[in-house]
N, C-alpha and C positions, 0 to 999 in steps of 0.2 A: 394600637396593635400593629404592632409589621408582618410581611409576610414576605413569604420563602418558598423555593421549589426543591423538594425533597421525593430523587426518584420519579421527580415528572407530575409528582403530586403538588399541589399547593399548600401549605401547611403554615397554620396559620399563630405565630406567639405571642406570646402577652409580655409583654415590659417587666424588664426586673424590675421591682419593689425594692429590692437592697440594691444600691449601687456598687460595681467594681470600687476593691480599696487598694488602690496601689500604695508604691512609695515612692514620695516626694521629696526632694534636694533642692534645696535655698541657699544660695549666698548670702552672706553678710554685705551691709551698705554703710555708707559714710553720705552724711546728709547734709544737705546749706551749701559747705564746701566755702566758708565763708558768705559771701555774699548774698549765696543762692537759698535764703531762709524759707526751709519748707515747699521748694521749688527744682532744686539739684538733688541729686544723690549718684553715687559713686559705687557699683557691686562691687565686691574684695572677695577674693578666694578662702573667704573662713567659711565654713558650711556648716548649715543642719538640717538633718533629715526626720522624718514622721513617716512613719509606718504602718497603717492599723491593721487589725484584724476583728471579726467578728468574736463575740464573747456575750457570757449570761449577764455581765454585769462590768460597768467602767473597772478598771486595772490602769495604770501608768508607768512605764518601765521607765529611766530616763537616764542618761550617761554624758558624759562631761560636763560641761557650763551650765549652771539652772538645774542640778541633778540636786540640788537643797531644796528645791520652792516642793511647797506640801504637793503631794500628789493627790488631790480629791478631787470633787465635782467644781470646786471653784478654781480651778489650773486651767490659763487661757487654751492649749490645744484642748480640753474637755470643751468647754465653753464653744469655741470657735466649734467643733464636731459636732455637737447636742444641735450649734443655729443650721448647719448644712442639714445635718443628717433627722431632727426631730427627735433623736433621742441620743443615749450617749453608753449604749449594750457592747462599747468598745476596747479591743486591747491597744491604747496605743502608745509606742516604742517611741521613743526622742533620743537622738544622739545627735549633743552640738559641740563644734569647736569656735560658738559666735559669745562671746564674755558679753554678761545680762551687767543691764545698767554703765553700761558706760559708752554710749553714745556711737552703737553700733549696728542698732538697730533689731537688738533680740526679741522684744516682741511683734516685729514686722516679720520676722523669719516664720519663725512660731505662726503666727495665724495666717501666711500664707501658705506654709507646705499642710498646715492640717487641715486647711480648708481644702487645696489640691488633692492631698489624700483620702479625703472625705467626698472627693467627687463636685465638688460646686463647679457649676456653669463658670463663674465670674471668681476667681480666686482672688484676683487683685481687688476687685471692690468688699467682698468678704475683708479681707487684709484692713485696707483704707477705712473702714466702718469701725474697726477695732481701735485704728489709730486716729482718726479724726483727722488727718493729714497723707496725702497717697505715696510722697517720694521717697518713701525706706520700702514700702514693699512693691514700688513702681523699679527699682534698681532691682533688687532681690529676683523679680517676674521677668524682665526682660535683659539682666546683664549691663552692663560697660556703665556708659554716663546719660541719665537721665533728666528728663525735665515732664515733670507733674503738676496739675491740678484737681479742683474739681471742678466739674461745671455742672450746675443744676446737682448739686450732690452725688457725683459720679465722675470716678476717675479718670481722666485722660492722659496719657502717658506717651511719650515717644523719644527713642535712642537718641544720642545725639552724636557727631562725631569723637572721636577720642582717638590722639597720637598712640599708635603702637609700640611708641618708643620710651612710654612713660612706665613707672613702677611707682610703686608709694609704702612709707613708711608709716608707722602707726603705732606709736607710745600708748599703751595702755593701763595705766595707774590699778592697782591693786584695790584703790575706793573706790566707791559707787558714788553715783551721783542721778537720783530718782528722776526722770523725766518730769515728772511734776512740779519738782521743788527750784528745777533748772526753771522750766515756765515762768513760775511763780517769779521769777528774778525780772522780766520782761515788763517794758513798759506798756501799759493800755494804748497809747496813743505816741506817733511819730512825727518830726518836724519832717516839712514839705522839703528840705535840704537831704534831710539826712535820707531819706526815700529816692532821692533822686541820685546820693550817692552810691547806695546800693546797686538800683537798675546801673550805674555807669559802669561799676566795678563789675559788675557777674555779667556782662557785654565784654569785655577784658577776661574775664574768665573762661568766658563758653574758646572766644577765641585761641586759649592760651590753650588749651587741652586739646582743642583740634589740631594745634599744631606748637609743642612746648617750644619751639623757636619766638613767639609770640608772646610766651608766657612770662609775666611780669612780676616780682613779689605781691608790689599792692591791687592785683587783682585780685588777692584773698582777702584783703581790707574789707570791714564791715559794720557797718551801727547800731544794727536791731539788736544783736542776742550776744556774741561776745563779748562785748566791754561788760554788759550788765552781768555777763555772771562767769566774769576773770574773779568776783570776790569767792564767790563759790570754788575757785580753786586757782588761789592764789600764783603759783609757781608757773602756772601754764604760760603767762605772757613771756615769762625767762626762757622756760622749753622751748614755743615759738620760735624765738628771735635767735637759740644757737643752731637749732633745725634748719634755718636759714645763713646761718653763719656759717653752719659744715655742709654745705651745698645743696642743700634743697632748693628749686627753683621759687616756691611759696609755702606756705604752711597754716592751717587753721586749726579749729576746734572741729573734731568729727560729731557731728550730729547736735545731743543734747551736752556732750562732756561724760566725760573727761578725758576720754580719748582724745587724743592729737593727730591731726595726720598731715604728712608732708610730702607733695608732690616732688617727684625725684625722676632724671633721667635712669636708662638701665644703669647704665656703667657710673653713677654718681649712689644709686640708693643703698647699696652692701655696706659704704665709707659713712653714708647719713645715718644707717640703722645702727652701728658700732656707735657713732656721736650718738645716737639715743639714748645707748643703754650708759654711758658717761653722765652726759645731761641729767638723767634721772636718778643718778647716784650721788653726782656734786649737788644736784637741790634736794636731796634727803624725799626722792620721791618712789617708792617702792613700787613694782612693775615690769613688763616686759616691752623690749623694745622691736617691734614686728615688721617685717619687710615682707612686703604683698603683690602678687601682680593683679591686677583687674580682672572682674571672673566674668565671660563674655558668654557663658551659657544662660544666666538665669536658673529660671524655674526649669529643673529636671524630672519629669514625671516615668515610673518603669512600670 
């Protein structure tokens, strides 16, 4: 119970039962960043927003990317609002420009802004619960370049530097490619080498983005989850390597795939994003080719 002075009186209120529903604004993220598997991720100025409102009974409005996925009780913003709120007596709105399934991180968007808008203490752990891994909605919560884990089942998250002078480009293939199925390509177990190439190369990496002077092609080089599922989309090691060929200073796989994305000075990424939309013509790969700046707000709560 709190209390208030009203007129000099003390007056005394009882706790809302329904929590305030605001609306919530999510970036999209780019995750690994090569190296950094399940450990980096990168915000990007695509956004989506969740908006609820009270109602007799769930309703789901939902507009641009993911405006096809059924709209029932089994629709992750439902789900993710039913675990906040106890039940799911909600209207709530979606409007995204973050394209689902393709290594962008749209279901991290999704159950962070609806848990935000649903009121949760811990939005980003809500998020990370959903995903089993924190750093697509550890980017998304706090903006720029991130580095996540979990410790004791709980996510710890913190900014890391990032040159103001950089932009990025982001080939987005018109397939899908299921987080799952990307997984499922992943070896169970890793050589003591190839573990230790990683850590060298995303050391190379953290540094190359604090400062793109520093920044080296093979600090996007990676062992875990790239090569094993270049078969999953064959064309990408080609995209890669002219992404780099028309100036991009490195270039990886964003997240699970099949996005691409390639780190660009300002004045180099408008000439990379044109070489994109070539690249993906000359290898018969249909899609758009996206020039982005870093989205430094995060999670926007109104």
């Amino acid at each position: 119970m709190d209390s208030d002075l009203d007129n000099g009186v003390e007056v005394t209120r009882a706790p809302l039962h329904f929590p305030a529903m605001p609306r919530a604004r999510v970036p999209a993220s780019s995750a690994n960043l090569g190296p950094g598997f399940d450990a980096l991720a990168l915000a990007l100025a695509l956004h989506l927003e969740v908006e609820l409102e009270p109602a007799p009974s769930l309703r789901i409005d939902a507009s641009g990317e993911g405006a096809d996925i059924p709209r029932n009780a089994g629709h992750l913003a439902a789900r993710v609002v039913r675990s906040v709120l106890g039940h799911d007596d909600v209207a709530i709105t979606i409007r995204s420009d973050v394209p689902v399934g393709r290594g962008l991180g749209s279901s991290a968007t999704l159950a962070l802004a609806a848990a935000a808008a649903a009121g949760a203490a811990d939005p980003l752990a809500v998020a990370a619960g959903v995903e089993g891994h924190p750093e697509n909605a550890a980017a998304s919560m706090l903006g720029g370049l991130v580095t996540a884990a979990l410790i004791e089942g709980a996510p710890v998250a913190f900014r890391l530097p990032l040159d103001d002078t950089l932009a990025f480009v982001v080939l987005v293939p018109d397939r899908k490619l299921p987080t799952r199925e990307a997984r499922a390509a992943l070896p169970t177990h890793v050589s003591h080498g190839d573990a230790a190439f990683n850590v060298g190369r995303m050391g190379l990496l953290v540094a190359g983005l604090a400062d793109h002077r520093y920044l080296v092609a093979e600090a996007m080089e990676d062992r875990l989850h790239q090569t094993q599922r270049t078969p999953l989309f064959p064309e990408s090691a080609r995209l890669l390597e002219g992404l780099r060929e028309a100036g991009a200073l490195a270039a990886a796989w964003s997240g699970a795939g099949p996005s691409l994305l390639a780190v660009c000075t300002r004045d180099s990424a408008d000439a990379v994003q044109r070489s994109g939309e070539r690249l993906m013509q000359v290898n018969g790969v249909a899609g758009r080719s996206l020039r982005l700046e870093p989205d430094l707000e995060g999670l926007v709560v109104d």
